[in-house]
Every structure is written in C-alpha cells, then in structure tokens.
mmCIF file of the N, C-alpha and C atoms, coordinates in Angstrom:
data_MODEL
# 
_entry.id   MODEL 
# 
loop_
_atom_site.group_PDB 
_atom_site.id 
_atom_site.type_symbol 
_atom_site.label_atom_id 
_atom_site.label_alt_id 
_atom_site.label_comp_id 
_atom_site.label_asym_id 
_atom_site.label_entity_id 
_atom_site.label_seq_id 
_atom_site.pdbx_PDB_ins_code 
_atom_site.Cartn_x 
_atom_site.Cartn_y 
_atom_site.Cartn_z 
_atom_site.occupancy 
_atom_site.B_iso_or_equiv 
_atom_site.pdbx_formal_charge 
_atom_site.auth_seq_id 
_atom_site.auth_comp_id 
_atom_site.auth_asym_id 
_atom_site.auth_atom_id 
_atom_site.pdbx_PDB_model_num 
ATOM 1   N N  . UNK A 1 1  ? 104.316 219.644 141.459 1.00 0.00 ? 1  UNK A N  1 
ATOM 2   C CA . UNK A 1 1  ? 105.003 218.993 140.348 1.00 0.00 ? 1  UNK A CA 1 
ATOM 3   C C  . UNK A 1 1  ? 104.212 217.778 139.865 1.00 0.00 ? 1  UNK A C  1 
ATOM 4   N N  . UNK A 1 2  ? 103.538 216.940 140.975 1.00 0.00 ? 2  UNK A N  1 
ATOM 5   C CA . UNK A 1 2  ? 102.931 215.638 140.399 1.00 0.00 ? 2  UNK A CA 1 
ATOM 6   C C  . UNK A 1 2  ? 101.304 216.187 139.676 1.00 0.00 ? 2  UNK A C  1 
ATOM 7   N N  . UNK A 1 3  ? 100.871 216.957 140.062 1.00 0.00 ? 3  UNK A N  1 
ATOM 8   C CA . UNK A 1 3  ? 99.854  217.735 139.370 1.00 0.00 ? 3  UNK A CA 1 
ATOM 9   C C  . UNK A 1 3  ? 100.208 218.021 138.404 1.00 0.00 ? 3  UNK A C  1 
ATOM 10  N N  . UNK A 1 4  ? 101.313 218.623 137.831 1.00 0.00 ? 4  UNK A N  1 
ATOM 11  C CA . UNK A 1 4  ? 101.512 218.933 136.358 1.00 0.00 ? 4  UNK A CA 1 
ATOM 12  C C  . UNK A 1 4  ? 101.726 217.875 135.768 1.00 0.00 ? 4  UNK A C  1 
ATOM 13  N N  . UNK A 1 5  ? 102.419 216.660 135.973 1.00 0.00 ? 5  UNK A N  1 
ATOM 14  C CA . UNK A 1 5  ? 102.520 215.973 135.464 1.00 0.00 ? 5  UNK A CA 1 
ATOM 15  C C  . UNK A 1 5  ? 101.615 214.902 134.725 1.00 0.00 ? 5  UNK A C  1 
ATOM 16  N N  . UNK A 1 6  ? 100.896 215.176 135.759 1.00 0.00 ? 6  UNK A N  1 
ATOM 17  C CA . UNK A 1 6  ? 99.407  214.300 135.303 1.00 0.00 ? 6  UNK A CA 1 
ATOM 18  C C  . UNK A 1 6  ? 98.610  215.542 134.234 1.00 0.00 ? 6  UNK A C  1 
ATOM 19  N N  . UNK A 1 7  ? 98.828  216.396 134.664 1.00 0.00 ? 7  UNK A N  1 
ATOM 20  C CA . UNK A 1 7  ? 97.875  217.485 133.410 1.00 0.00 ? 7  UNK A CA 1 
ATOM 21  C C  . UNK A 1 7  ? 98.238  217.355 132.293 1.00 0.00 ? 7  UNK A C  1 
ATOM 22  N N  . UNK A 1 8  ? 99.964  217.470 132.270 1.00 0.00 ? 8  UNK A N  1 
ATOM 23  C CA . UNK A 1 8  ? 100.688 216.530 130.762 1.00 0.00 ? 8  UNK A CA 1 
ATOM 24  C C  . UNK A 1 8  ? 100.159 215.378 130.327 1.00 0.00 ? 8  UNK A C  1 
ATOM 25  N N  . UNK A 1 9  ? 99.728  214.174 130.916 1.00 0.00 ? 9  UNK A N  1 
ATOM 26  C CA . UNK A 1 9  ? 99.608  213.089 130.602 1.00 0.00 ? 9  UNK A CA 1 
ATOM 27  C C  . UNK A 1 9  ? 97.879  213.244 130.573 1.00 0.00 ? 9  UNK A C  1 
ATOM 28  N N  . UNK A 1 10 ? 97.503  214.316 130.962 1.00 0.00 ? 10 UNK A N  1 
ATOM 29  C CA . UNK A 1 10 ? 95.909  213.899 130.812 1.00 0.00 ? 10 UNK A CA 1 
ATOM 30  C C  . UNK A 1 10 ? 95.998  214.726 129.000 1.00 0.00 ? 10 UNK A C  1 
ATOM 31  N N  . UNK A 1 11 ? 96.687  215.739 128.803 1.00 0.00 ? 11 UNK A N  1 
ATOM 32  C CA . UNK A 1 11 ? 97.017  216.276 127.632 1.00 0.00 ? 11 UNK A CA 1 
ATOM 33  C C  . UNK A 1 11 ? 96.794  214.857 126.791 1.00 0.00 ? 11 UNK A C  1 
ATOM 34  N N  . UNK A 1 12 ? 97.841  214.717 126.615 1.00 0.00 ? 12 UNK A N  1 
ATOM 35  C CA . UNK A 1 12 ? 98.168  213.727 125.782 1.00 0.00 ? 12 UNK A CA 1 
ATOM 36  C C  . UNK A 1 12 ? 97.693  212.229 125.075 1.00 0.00 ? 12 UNK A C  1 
ATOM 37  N N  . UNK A 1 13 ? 96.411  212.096 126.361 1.00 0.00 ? 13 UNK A N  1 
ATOM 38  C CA . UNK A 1 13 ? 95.500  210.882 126.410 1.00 0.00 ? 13 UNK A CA 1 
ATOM 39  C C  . UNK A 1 13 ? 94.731  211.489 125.408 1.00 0.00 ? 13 UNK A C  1 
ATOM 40  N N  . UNK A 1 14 ? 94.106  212.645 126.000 1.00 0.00 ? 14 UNK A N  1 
ATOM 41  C CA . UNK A 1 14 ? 92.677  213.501 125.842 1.00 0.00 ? 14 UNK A CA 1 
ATOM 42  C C  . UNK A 1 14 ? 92.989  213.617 123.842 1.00 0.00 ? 14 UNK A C  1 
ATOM 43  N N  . UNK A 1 15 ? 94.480  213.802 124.010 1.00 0.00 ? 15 UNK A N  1 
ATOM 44  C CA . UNK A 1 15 ? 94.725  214.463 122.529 1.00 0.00 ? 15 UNK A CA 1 
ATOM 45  C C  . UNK A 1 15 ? 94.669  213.452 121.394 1.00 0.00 ? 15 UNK A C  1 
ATOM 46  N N  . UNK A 1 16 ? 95.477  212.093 121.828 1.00 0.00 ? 16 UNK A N  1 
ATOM 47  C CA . UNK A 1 16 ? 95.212  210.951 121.159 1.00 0.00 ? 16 UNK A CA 1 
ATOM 48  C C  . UNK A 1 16 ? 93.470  210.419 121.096 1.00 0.00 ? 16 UNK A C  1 
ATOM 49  N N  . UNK A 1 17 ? 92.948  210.316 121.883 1.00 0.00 ? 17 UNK A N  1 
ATOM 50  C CA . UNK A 1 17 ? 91.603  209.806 121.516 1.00 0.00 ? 17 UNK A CA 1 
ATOM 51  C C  . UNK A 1 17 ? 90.823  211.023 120.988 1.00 0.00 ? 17 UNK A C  1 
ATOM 52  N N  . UNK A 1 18 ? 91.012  211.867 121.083 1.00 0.00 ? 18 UNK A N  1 
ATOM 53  C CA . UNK A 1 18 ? 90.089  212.964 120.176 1.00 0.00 ? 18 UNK A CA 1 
ATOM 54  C C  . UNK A 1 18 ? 90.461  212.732 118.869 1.00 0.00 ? 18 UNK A C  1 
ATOM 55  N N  . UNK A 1 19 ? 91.819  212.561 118.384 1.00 0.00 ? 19 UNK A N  1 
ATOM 56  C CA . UNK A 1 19 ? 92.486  212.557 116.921 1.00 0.00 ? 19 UNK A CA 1 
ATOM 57  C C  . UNK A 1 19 ? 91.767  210.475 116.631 1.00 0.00 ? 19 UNK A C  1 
ATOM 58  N N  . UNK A 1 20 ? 91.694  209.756 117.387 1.00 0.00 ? 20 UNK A N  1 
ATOM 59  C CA . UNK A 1 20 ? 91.421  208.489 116.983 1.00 0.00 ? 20 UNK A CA 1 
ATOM 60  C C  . UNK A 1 20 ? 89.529  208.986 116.745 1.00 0.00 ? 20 UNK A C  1 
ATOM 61  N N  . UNK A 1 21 ? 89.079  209.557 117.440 1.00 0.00 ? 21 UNK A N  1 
ATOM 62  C CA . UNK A 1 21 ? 87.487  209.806 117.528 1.00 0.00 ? 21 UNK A CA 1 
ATOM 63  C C  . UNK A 1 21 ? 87.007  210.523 116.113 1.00 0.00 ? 21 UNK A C  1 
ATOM 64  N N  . UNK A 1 22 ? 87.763  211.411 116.105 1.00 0.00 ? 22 UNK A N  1 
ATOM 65  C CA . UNK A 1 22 ? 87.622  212.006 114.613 1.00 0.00 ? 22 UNK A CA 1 
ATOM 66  C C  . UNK A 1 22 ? 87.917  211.089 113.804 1.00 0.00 ? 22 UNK A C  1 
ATOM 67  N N  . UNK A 1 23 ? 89.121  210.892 113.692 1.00 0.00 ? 23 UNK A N  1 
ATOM 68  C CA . UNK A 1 23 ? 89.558  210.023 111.917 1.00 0.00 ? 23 UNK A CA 1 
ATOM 69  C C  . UNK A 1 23 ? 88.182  208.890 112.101 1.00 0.00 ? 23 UNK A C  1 
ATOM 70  N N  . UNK A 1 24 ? 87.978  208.097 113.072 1.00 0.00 ? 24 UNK A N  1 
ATOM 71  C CA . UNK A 1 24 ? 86.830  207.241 112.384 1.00 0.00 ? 24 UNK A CA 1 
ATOM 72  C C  . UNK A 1 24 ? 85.568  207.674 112.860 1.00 0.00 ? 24 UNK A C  1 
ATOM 73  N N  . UNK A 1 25 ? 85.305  209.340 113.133 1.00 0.00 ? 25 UNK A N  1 
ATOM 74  C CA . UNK A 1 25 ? 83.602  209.879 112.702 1.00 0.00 ? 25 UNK A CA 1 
ATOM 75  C C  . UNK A 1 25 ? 83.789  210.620 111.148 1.00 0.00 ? 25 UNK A C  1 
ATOM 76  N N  . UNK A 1 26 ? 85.064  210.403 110.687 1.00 0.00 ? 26 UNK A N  1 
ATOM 77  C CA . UNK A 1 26 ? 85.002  210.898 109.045 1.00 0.00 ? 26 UNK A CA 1 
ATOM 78  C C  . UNK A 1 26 ? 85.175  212.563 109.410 1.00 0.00 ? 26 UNK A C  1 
ATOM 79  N N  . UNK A 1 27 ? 86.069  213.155 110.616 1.00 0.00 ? 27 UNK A N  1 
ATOM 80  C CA . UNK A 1 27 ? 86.440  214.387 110.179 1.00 0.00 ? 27 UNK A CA 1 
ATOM 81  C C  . UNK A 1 27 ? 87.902  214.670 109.652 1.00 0.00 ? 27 UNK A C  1 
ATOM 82  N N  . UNK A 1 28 ? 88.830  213.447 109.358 1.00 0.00 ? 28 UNK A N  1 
ATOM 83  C CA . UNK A 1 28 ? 89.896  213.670 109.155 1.00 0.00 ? 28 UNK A CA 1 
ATOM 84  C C  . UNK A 1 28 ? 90.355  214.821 108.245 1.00 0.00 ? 28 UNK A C  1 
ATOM 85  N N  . UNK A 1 29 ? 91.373  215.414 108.345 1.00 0.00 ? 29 UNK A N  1 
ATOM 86  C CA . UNK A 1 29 ? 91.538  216.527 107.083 1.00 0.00 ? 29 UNK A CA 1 
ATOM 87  C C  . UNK A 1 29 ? 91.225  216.153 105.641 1.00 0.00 ? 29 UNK A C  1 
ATOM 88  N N  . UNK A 1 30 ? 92.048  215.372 105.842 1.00 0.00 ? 30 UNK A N  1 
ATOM 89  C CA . UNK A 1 30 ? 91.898  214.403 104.191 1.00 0.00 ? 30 UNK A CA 1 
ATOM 90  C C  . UNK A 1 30 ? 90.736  214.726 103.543 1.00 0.00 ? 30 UNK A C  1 
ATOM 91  N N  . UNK A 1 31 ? 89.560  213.789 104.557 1.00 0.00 ? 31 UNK A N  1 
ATOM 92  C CA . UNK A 1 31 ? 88.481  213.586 103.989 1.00 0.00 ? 31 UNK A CA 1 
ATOM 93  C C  . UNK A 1 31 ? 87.276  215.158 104.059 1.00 0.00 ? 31 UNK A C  1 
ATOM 94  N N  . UNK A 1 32 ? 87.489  216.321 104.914 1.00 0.00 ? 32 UNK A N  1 
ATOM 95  C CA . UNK A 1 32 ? 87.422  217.339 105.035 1.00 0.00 ? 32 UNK A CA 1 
ATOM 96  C C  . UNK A 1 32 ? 87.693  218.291 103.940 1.00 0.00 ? 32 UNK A C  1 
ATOM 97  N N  . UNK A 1 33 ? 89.099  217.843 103.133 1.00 0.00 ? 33 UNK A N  1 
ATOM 98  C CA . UNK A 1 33 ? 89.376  218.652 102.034 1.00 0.00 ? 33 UNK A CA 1 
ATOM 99  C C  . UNK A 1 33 ? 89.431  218.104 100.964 1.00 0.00 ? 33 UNK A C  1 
ATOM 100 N N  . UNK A 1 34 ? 88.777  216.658 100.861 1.00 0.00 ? 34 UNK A N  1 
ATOM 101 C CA . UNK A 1 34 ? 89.063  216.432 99.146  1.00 0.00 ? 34 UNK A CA 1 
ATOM 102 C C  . UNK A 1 34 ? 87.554  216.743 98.753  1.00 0.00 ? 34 UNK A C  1 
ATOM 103 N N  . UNK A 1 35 ? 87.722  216.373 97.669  1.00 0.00 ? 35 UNK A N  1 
ATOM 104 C CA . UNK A 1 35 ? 86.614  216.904 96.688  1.00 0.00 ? 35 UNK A CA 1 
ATOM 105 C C  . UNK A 1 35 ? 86.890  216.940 95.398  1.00 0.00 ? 35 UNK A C  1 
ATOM 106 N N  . UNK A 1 36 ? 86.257  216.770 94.414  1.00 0.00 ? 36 UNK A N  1 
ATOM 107 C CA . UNK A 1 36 ? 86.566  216.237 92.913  1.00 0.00 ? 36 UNK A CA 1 
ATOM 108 C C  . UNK A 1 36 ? 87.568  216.800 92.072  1.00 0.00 ? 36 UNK A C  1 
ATOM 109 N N  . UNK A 1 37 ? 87.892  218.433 92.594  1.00 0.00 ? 37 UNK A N  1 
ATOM 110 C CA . UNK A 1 37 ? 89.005  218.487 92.022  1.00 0.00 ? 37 UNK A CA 1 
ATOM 111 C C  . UNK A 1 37 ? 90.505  218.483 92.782  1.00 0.00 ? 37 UNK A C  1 
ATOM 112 N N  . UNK A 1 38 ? 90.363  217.625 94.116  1.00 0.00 ? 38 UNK A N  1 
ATOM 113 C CA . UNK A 1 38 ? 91.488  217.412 94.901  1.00 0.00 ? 38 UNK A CA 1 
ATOM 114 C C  . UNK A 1 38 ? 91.856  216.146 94.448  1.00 0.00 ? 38 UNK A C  1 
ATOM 115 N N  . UNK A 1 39 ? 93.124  215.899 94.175  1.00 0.00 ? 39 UNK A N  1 
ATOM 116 C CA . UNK A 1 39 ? 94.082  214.270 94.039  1.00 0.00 ? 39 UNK A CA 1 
ATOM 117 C C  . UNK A 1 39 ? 94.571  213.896 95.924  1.00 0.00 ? 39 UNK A C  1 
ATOM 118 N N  . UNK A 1 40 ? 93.655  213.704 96.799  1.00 0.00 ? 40 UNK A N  1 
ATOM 119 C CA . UNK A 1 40 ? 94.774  212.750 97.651  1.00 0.00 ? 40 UNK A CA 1 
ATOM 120 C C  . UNK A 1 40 ? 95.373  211.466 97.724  1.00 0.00 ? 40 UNK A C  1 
ATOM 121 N N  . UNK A 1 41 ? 96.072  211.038 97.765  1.00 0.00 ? 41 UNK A N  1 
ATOM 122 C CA . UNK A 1 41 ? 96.606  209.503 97.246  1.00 0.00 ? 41 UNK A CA 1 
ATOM 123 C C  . UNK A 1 41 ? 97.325  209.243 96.967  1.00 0.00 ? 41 UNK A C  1 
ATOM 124 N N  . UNK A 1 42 ? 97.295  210.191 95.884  1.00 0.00 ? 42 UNK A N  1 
ATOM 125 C CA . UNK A 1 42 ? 97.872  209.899 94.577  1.00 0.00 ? 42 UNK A CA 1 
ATOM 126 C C  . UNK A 1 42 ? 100.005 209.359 94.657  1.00 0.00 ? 42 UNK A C  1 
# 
C-alpha cells in the first residue's frame, strides 16, 4: 500500500514539473497551435 502511494505521488510531481518544463521551453498548446490565422486571446 505505501508503495502505491508514493507511485501516486511520484505521478503527480513528475506530472506537474513536466507541464511547468514545457510551458516555459515554449511547447505549450497555445503556442503549438496558433499561427496567423488562429485568434488565441482574444
């Protein structure tokens, strides 16, 4: 049980800093899918 629990919580670390690592190496979706005739923002 304490093994899973930590596999949850290693989940969840692993998942937040991958999503913080991307948005500021510029793979966010956003910036992935706009393009001149995309409005995001708006």
């Amino acid at each position: 049980m304490r093994a899973m629990l930590a596999a949850f919580a290693a989940i969840v670390v692993i998942s937040i800093g991958a999503s913080e690592f991307l948005d500021r190496a510029g793979f966010s979706s956003a910036e992935q899918a706009s393009s001149s005739s995309v409005r995001l923002g708006e």
